[in-house]
RODO-356299 format. One record per residue: residue number from 1; y negated, z negated, x of N, C-alpha, C in turn. Coordinates in Angstrom, 2 decimals. Example, Ala and Ser with C-alpha at 12.3 -4.5 7.8 and 13.67 -1.06 7.14 Angstrom:
BEGIN
<rec><nr>1</nr><n_y>5.69</n_y><n_z>-7.80</n_z><n_x>13.19</n_x><ca_y>4.50</ca_y><ca_z>-7.80</ca_z><ca_x>12.30</ca_x><c_y>3.30</c_y><c_z>-7.80</c_z><c_x>13.20</c_x></rec>
<rec><nr>2</nr><n_y>2.25</n_y><n_z>-7.08</n_z><n_x>12.85</n_x><ca_y>1.06</ca_y><ca_z>-7.14</ca_z><ca_x>13.67</ca_x><c_y>-0.03</c_y><c_z>-7.87</c_z><c_x>12.90</c_x></rec>
END
This chain:
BEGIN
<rec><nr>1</nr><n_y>74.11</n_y><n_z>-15.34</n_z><n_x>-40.79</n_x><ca_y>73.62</ca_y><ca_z>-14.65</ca_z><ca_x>-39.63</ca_x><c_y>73.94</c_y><c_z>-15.50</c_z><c_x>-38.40</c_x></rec>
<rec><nr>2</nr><n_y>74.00</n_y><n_z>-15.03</n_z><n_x>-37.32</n_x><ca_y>74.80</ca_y><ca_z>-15.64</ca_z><ca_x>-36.18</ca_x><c_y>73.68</c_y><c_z>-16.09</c_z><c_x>-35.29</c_x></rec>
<rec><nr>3</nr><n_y>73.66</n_y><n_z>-16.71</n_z><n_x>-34.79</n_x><ca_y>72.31</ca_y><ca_z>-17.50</ca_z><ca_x>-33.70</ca_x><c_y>72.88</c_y><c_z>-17.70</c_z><c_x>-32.71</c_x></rec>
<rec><nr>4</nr><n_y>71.74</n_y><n_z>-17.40</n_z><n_x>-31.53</n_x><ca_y>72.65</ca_y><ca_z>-17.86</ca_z><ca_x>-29.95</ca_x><c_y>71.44</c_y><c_z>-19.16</c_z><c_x>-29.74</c_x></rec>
<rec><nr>5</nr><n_y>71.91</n_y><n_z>-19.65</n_z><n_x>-28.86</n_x><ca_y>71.80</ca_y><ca_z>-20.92</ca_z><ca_x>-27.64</ca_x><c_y>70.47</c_y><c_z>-20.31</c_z><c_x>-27.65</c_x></rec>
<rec><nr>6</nr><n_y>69.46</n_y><n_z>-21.37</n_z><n_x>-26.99</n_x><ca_y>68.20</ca_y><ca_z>-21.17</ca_z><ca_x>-26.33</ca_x><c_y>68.86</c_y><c_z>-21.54</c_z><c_x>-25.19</c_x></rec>
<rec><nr>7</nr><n_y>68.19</n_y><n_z>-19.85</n_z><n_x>-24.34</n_x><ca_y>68.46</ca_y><ca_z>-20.01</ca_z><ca_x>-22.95</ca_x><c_y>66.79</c_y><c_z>-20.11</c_z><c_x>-22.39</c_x></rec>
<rec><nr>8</nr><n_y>66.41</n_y><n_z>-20.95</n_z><n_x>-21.68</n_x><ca_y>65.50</ca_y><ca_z>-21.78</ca_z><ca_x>-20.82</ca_x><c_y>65.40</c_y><c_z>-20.88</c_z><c_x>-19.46</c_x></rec>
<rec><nr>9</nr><n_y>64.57</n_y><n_z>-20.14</n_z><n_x>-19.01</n_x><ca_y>64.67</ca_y><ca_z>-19.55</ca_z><ca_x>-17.66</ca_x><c_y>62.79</c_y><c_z>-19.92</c_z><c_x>-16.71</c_x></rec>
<rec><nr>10</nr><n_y>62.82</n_y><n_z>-19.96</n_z><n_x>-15.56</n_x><ca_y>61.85</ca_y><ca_z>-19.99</ca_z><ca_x>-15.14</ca_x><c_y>61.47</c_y><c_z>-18.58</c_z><c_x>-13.82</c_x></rec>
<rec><nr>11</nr><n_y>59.85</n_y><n_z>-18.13</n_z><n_x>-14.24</n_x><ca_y>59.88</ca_y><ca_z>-17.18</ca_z><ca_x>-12.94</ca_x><c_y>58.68</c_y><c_z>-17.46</c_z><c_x>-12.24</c_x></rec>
<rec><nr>12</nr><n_y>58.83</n_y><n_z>-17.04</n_z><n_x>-10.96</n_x><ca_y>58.21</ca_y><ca_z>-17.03</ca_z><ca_x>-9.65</ca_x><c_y>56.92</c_y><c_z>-16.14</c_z><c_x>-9.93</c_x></rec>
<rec><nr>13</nr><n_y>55.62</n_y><n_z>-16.12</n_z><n_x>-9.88</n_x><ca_y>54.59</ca_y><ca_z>-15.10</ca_z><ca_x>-10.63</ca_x><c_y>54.97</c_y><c_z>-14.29</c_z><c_x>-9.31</c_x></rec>
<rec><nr>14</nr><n_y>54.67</n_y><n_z>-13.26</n_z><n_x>-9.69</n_x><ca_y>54.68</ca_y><ca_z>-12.10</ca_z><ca_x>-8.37</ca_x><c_y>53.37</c_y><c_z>-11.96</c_z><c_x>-7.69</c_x></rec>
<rec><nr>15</nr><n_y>52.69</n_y><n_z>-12.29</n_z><n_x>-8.68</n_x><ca_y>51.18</ca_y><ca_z>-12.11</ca_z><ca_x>-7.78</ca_x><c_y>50.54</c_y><c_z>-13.20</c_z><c_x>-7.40</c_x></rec>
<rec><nr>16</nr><n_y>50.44</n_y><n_z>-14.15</n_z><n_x>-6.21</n_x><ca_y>49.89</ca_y><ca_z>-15.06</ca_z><ca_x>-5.83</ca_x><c_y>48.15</c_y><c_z>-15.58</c_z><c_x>-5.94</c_x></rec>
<rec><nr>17</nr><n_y>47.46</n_y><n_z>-14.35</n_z><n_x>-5.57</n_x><ca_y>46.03</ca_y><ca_z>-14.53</ca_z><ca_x>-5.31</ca_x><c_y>45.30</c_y><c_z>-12.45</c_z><c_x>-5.62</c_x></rec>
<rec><nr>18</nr><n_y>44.30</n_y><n_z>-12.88</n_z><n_x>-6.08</n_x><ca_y>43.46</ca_y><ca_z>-11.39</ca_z><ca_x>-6.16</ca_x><c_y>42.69</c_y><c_z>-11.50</c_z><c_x>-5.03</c_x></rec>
<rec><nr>19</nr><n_y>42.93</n_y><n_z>-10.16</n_z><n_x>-4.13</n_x><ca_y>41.82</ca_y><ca_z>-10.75</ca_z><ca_x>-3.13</ca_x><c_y>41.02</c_y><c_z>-9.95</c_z><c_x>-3.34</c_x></rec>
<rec><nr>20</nr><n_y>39.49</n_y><n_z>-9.35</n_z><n_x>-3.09</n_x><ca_y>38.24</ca_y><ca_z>-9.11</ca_z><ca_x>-3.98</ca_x><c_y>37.35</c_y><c_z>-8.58</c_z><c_x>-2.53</c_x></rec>
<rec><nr>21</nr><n_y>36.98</n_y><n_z>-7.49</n_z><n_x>-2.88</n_x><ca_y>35.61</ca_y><ca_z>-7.41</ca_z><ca_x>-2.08</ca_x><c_y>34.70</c_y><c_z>-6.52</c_z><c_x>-2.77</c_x></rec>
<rec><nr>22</nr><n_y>33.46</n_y><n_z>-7.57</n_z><n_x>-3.34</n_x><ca_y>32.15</ca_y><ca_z>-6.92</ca_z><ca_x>-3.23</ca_x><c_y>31.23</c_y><c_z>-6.58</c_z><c_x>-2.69</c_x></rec>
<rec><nr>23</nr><n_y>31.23</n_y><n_z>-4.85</n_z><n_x>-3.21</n_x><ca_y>29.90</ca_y><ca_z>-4.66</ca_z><ca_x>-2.05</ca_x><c_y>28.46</c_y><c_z>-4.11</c_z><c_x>-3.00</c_x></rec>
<rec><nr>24</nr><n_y>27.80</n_y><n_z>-5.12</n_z><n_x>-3.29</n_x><ca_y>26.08</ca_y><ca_z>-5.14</ca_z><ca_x>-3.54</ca_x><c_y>25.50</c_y><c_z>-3.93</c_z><c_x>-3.64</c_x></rec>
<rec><nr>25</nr><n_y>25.53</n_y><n_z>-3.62</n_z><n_x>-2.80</n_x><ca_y>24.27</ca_y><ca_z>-2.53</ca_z><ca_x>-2.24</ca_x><c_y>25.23</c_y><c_z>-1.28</c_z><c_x>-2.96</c_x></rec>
<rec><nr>26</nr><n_y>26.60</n_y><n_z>-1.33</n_z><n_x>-2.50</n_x><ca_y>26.86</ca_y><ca_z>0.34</ca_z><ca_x>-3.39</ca_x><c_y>27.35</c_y><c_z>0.04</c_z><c_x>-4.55</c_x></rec>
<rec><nr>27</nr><n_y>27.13</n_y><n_z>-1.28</n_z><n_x>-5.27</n_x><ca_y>27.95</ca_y><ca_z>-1.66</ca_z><ca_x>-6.53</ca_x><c_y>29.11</c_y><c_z>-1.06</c_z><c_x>-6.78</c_x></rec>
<rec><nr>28</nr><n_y>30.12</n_y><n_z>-1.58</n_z><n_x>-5.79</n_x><ca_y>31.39</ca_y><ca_z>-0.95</ca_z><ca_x>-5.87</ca_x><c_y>32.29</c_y><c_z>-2.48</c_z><c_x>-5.79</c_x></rec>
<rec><nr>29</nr><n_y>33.34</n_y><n_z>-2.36</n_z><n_x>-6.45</n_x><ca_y>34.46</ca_y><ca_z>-3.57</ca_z><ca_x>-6.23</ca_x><c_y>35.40</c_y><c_z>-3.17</c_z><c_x>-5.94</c_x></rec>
<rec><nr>30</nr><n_y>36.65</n_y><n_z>-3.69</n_z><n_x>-5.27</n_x><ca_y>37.84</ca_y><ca_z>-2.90</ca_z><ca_x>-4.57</ca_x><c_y>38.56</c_y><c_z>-4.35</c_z><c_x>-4.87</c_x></rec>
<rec><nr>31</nr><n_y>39.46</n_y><n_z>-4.19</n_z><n_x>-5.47</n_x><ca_y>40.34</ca_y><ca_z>-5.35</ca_z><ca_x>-5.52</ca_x><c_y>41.79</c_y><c_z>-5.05</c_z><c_x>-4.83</c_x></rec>
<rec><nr>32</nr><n_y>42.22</n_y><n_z>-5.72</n_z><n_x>-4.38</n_x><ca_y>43.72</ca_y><ca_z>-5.60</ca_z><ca_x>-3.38</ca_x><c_y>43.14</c_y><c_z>-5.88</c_z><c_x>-1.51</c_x></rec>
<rec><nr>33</nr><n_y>44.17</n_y><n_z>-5.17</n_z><n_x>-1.20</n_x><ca_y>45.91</ca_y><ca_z>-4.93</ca_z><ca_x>-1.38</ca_x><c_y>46.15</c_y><c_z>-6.19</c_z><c_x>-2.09</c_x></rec>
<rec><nr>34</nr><n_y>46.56</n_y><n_z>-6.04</n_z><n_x>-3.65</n_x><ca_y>47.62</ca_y><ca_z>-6.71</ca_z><ca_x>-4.04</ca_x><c_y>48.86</c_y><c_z>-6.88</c_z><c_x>-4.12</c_x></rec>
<rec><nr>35</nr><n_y>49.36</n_y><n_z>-8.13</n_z><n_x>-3.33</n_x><ca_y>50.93</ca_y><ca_z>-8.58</ca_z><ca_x>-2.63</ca_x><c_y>51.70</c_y><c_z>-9.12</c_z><c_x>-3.51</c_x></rec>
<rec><nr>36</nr><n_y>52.93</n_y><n_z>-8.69</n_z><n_x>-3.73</n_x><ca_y>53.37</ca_y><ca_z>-9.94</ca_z><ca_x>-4.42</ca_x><c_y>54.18</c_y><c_z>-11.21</c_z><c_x>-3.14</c_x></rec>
<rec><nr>37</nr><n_y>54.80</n_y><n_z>-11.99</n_z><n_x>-4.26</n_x><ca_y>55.16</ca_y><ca_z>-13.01</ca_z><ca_x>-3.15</ca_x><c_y>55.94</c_y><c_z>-12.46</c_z><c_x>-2.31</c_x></rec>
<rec><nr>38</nr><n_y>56.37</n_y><n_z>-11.44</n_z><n_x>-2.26</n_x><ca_y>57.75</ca_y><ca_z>-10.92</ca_z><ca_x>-1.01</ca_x><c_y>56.99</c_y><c_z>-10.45</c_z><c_x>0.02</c_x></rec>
<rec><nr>39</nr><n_y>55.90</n_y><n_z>-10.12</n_z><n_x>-0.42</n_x><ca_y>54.83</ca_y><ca_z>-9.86</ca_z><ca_x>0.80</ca_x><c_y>55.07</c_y><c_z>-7.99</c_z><c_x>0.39</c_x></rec>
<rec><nr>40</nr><n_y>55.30</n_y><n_z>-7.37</n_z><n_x>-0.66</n_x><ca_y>55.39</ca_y><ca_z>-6.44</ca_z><ca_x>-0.85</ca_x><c_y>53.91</c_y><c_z>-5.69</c_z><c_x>-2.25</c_x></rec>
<rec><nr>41</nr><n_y>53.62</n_y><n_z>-4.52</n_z><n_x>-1.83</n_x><ca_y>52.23</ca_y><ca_z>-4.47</ca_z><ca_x>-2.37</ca_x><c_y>52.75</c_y><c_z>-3.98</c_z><c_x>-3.73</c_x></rec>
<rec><nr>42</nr><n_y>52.00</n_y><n_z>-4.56</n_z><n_x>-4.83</n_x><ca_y>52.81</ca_y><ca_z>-4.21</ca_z><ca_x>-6.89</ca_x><c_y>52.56</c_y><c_z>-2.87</c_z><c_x>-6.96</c_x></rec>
<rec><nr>43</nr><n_y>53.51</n_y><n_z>-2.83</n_z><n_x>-8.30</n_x><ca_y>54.03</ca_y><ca_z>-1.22</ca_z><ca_x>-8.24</ca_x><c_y>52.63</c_y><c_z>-0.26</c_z><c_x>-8.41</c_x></rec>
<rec><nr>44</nr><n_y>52.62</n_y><n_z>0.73</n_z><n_x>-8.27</n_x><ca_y>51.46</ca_y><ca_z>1.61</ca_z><ca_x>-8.67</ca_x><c_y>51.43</c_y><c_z>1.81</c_z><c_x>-10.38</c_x></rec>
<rec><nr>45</nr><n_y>50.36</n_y><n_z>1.66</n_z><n_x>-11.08</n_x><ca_y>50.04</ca_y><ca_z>1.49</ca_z><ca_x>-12.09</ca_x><c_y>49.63</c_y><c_z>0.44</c_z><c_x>-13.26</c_x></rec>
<rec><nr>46</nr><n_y>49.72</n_y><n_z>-0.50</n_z><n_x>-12.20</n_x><ca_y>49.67</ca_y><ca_z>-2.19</ca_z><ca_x>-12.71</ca_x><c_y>48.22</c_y><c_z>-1.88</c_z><c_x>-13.44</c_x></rec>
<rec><nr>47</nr><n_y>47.84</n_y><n_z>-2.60</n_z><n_x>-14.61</n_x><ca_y>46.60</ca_y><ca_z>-2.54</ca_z><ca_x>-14.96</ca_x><c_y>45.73</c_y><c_z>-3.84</c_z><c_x>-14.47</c_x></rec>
<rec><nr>48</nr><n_y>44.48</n_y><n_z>-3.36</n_z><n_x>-14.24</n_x><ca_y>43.37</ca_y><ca_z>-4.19</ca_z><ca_x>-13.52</ca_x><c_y>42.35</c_y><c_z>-4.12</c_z><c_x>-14.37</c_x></rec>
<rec><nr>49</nr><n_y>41.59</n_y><n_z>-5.44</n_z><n_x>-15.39</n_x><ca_y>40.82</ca_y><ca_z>-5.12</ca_z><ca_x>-15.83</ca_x><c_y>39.59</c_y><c_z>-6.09</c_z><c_x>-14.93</c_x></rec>
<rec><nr>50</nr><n_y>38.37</n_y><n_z>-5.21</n_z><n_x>-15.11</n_x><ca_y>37.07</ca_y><ca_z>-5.51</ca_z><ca_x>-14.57</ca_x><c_y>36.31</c_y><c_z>-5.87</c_z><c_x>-16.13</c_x></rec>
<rec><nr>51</nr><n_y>36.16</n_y><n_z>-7.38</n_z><n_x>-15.91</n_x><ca_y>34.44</ca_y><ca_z>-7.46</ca_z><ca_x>-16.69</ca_x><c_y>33.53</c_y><c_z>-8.04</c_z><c_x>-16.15</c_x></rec>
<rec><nr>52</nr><n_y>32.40</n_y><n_z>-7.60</n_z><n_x>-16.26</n_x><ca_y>31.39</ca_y><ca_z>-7.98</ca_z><ca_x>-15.76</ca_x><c_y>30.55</c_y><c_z>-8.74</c_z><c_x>-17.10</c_x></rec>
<rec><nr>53</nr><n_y>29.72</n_y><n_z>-10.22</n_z><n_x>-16.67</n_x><ca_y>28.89</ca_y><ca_z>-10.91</ca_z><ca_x>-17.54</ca_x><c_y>27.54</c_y><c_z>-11.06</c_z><c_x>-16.90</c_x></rec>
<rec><nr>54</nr><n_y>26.90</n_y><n_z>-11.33</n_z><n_x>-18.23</n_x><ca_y>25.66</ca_y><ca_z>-11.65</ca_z><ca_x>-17.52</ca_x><c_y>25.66</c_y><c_z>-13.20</c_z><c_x>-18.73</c_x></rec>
<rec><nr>55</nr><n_y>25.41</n_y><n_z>-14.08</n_z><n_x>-17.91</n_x><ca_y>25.51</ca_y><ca_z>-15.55</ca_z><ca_x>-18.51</ca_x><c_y>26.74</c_y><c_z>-15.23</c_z><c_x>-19.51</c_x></rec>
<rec><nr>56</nr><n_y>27.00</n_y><n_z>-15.58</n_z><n_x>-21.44</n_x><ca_y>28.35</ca_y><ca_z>-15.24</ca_z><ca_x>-21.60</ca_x><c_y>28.61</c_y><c_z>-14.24</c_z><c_x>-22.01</c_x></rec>
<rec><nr>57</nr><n_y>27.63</n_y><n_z>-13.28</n_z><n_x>-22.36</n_x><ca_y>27.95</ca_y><ca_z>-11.72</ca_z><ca_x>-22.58</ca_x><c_y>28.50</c_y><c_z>-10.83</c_z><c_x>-21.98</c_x></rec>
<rec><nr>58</nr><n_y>29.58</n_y><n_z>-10.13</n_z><n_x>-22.32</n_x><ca_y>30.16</ca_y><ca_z>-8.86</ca_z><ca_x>-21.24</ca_x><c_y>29.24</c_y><c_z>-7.61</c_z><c_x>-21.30</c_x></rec>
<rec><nr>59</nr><n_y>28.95</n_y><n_z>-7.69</n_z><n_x>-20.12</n_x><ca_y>27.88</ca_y><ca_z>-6.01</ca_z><ca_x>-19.84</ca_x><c_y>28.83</c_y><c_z>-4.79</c_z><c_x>-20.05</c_x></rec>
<rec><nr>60</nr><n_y>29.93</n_y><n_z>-5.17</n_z><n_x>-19.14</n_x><ca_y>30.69</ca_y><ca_z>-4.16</ca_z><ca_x>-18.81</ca_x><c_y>31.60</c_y><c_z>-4.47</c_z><c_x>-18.95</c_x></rec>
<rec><nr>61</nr><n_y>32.77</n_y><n_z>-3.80</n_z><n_x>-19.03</n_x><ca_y>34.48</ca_y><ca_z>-4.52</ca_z><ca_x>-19.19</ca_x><c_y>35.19</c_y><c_z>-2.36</c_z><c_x>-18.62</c_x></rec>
<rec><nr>62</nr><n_y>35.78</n_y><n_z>-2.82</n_z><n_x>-17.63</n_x><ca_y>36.34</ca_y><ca_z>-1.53</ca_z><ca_x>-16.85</ca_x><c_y>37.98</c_y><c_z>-1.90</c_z><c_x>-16.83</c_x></rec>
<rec><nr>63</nr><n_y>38.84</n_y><n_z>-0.83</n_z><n_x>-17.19</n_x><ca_y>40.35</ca_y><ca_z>-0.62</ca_z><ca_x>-16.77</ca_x><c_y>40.38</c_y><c_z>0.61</c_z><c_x>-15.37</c_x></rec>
<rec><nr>64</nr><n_y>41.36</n_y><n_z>-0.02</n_z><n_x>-14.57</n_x><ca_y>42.09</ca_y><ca_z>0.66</ca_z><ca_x>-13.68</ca_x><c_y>43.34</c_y><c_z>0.65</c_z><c_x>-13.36</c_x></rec>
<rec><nr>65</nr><n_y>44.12</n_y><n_z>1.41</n_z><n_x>-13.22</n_x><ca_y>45.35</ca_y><ca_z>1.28</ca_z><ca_x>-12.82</ca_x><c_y>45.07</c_y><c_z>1.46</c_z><c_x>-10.90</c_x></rec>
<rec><nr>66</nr><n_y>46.44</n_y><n_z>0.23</n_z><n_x>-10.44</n_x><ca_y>46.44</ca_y><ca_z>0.08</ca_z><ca_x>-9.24</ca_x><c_y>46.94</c_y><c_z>1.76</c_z><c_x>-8.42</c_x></rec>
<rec><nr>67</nr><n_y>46.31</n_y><n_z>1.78</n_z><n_x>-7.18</n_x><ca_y>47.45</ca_y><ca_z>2.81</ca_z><ca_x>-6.98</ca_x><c_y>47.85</c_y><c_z>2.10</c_z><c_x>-4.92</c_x></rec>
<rec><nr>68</nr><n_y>48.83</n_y><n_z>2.01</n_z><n_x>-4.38</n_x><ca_y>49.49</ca_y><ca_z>1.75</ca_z><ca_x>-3.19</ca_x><c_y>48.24</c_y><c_z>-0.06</c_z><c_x>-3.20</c_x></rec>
<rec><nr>69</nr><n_y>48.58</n_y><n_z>-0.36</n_z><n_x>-4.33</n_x><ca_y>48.24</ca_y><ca_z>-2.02</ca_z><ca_x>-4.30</ca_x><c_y>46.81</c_y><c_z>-2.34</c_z><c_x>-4.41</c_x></rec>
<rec><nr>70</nr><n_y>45.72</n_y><n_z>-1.13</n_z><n_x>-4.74</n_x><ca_y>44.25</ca_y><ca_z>-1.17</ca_z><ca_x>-4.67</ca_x><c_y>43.57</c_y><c_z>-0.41</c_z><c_x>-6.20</c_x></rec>
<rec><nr>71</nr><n_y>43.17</n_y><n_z>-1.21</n_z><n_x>-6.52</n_x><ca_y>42.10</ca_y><ca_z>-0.70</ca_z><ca_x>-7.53</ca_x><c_y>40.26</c_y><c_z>-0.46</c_z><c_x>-7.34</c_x></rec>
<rec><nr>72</nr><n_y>39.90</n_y><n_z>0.24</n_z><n_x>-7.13</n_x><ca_y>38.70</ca_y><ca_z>0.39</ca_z><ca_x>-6.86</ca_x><c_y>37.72</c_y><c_z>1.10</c_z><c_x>-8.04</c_x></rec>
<rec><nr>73</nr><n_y>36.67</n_y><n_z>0.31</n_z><n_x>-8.27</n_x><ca_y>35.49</ca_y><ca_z>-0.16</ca_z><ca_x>-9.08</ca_x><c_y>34.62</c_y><c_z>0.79</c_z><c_x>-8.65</c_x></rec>
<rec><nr>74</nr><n_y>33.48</n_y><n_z>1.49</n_z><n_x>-8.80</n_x><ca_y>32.49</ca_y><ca_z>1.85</ca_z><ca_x>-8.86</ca_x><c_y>30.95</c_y><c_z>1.99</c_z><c_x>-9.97</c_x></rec>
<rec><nr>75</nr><n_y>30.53</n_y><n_z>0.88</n_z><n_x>-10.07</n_x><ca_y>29.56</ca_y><ca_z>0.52</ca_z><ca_x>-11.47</ca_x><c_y>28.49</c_y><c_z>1.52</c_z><c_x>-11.01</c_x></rec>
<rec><nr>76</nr><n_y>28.67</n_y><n_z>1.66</n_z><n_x>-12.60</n_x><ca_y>27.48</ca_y><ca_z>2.45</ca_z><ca_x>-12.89</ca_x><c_y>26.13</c_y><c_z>2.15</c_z><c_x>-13.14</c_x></rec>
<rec><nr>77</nr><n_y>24.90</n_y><n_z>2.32</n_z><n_x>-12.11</n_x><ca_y>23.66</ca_y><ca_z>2.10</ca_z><ca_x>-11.95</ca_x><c_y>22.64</c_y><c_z>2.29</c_z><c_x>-13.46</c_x></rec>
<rec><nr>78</nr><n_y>23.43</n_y><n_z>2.96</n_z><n_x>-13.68</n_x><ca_y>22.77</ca_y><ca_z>3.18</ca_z><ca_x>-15.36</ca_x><c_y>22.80</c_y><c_z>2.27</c_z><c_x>-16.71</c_x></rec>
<rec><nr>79</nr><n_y>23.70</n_y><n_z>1.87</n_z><n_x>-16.68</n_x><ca_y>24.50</ca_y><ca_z>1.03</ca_z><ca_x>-17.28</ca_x><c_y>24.80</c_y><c_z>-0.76</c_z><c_x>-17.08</c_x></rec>
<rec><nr>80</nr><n_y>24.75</n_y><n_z>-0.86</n_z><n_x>-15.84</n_x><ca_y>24.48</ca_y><ca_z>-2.03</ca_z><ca_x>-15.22</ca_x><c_y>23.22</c_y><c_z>-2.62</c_z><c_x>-14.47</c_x></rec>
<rec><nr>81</nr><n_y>22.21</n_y><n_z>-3.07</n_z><n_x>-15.17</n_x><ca_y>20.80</ca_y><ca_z>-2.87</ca_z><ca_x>-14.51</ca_x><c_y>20.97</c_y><c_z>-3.82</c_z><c_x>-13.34</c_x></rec>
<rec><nr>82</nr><n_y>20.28</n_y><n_z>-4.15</n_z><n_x>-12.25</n_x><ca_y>20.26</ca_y><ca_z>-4.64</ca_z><ca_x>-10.90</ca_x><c_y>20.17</c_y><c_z>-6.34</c_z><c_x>-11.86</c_x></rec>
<rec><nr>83</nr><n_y>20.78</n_y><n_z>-7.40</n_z><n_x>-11.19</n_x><ca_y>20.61</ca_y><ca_z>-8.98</ca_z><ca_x>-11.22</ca_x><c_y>21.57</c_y><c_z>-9.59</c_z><c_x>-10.84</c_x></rec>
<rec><nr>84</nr><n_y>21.90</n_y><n_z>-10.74</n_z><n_x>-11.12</n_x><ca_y>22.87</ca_y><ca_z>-11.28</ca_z><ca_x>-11.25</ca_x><c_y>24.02</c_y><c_z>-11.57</c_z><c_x>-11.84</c_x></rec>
<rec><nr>85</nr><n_y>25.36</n_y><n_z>-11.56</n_z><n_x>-11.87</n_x><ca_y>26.52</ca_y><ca_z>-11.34</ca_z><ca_x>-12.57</ca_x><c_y>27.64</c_y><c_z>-11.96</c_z><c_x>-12.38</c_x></rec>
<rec><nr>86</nr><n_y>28.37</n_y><n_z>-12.72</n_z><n_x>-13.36</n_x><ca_y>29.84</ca_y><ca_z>-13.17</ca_z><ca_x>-12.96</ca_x><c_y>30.85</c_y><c_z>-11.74</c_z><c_x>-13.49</c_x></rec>
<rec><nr>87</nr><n_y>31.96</n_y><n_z>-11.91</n_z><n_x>-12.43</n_x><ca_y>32.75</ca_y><ca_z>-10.67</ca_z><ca_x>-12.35</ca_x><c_y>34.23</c_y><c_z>-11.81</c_z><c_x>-12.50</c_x></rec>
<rec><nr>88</nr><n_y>34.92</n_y><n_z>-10.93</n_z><n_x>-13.46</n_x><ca_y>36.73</ca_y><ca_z>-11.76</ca_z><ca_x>-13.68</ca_x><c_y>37.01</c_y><c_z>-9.95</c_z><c_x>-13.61</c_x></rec>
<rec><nr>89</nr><n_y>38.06</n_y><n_z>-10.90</n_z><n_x>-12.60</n_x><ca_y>39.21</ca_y><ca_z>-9.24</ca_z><ca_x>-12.56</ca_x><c_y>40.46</c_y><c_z>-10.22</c_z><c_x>-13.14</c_x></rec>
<rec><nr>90</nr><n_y>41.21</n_y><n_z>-9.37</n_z><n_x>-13.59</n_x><ca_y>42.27</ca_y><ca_z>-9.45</ca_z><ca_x>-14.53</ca_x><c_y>43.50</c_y><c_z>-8.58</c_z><c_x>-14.17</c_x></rec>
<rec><nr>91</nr><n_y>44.67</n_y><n_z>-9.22</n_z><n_x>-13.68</n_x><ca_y>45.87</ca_y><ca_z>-8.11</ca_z><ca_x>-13.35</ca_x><c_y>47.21</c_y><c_z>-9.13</c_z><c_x>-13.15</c_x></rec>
<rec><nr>92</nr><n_y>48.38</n_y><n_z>-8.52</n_z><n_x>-14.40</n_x><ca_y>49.76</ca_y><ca_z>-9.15</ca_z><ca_x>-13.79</ca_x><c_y>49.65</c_y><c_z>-10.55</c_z><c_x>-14.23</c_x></rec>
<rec><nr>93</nr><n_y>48.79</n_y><n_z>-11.32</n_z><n_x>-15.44</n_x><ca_y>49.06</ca_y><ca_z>-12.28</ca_z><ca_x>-15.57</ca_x><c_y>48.13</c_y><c_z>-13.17</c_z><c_x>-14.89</c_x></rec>
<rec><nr>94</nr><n_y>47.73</n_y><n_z>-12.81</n_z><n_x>-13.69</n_x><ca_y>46.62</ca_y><ca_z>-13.87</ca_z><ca_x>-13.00</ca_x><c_y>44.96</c_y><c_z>-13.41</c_z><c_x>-13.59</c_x></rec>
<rec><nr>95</nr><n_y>43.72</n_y><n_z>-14.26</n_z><n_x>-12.91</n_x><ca_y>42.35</ca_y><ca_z>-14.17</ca_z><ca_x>-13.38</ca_x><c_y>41.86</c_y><c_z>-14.39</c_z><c_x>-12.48</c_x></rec>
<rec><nr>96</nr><n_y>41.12</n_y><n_z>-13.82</n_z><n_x>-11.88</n_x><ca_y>39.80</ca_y><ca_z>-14.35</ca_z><ca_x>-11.07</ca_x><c_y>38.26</c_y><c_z>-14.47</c_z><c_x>-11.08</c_x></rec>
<rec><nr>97</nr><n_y>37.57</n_y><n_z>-14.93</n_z><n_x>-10.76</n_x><ca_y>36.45</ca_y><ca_z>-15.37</ca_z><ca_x>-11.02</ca_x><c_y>35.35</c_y><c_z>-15.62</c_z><c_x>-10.41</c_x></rec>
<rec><nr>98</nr><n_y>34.32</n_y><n_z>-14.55</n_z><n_x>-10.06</n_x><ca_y>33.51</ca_y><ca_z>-14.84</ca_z><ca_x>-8.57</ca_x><c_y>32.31</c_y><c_z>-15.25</c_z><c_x>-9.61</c_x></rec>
<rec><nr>99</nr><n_y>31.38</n_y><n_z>-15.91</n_z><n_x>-9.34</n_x><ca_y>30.17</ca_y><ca_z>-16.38</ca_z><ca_x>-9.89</ca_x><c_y>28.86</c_y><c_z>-15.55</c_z><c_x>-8.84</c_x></rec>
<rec><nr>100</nr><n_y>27.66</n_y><n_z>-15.20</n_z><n_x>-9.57</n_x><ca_y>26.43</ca_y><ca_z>-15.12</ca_z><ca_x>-8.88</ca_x><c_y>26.61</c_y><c_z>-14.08</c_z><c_x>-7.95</c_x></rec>
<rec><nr>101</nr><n_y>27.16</n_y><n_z>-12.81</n_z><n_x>-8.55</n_x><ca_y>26.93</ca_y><ca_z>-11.70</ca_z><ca_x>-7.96</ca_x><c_y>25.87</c_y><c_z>-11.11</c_z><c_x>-8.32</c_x></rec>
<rec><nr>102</nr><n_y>25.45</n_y><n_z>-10.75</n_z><n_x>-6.80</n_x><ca_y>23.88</ca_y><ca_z>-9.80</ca_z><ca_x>-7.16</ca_x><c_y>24.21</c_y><c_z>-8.21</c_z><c_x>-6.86</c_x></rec>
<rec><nr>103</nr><n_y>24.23</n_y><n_z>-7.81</n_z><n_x>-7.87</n_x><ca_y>24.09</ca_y><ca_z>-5.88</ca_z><ca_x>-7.75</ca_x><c_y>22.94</c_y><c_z>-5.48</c_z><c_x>-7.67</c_x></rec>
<rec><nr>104</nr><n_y>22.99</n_y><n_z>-4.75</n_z><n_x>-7.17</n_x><ca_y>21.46</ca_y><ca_z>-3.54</ca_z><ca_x>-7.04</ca_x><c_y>21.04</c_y><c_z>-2.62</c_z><c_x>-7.50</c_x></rec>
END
C-alpha cells in the first residue's frame, strides 16, 4: 500500500473572541456579532451551544444556529428557576465562560 509524506499545516482560528450580552431581568442571552479575524461576520448556521450550570451540574444545555453573526437565547422561566449560574457558550472551536450570573 502506498503512503504519502506527513504534510504539517497551521491555521489562523477564525473566531477571535465571543462577545456576550446578558440580560437578567428578561433571561435572554444574545451572543455575537460574531467576527472572524477579517473582520467579517461567520457564515449563517455556525452552531452555538448554550449551557447553563448551577455549581457543576448542567441545568440547561441549548443549540442555536447563528444567523447574520447572532445567536440569540431566550431561557425558559420554567425550567430555569431564578439564582445564580455559570453560562459557557460554545461556537467554531472557541469557549467562553461568564461566572455568577443572576437570572430572574
Amino acid at each position: 500500500m502506498a503512503e504519502s509524506n506527513w504534510l504539517q499545516t497551521s491555521f489562523i482560528a477564525a473566531l477571535s473572541e465571543i462577545p456576550v450580552e446578558v440580560t437578567p431581568e428578561k433571561n435572554k442571552v444574545i451572543v455575537g456579532p460574531l467576527v472572524s479575524f477579517i473582520q467579517q461576520r461567520i457564515p449563517d448556521g455556525a452552531l452555538v451551544t448554550l449551557n447553563i450550570r448551577k455549581n457543576t451540574k448542567i441545568i440547561s444545555s441549548l443549540r442555536k444556529h447563528s444567523l447574520k453573526g447572532i445567536a440569540s437565547f431566550d431561557l425558559n422561566k420554567t425550567t430555569i428557576a431564578p439564582g445564580t449560574y455559570t453560562i459557557s457558550i460554545a461556537t467554531m472551536g472557541k469557549l467562553k465562560e461568564i461566572k455568577d450570573v443572576k437570572l430572574q
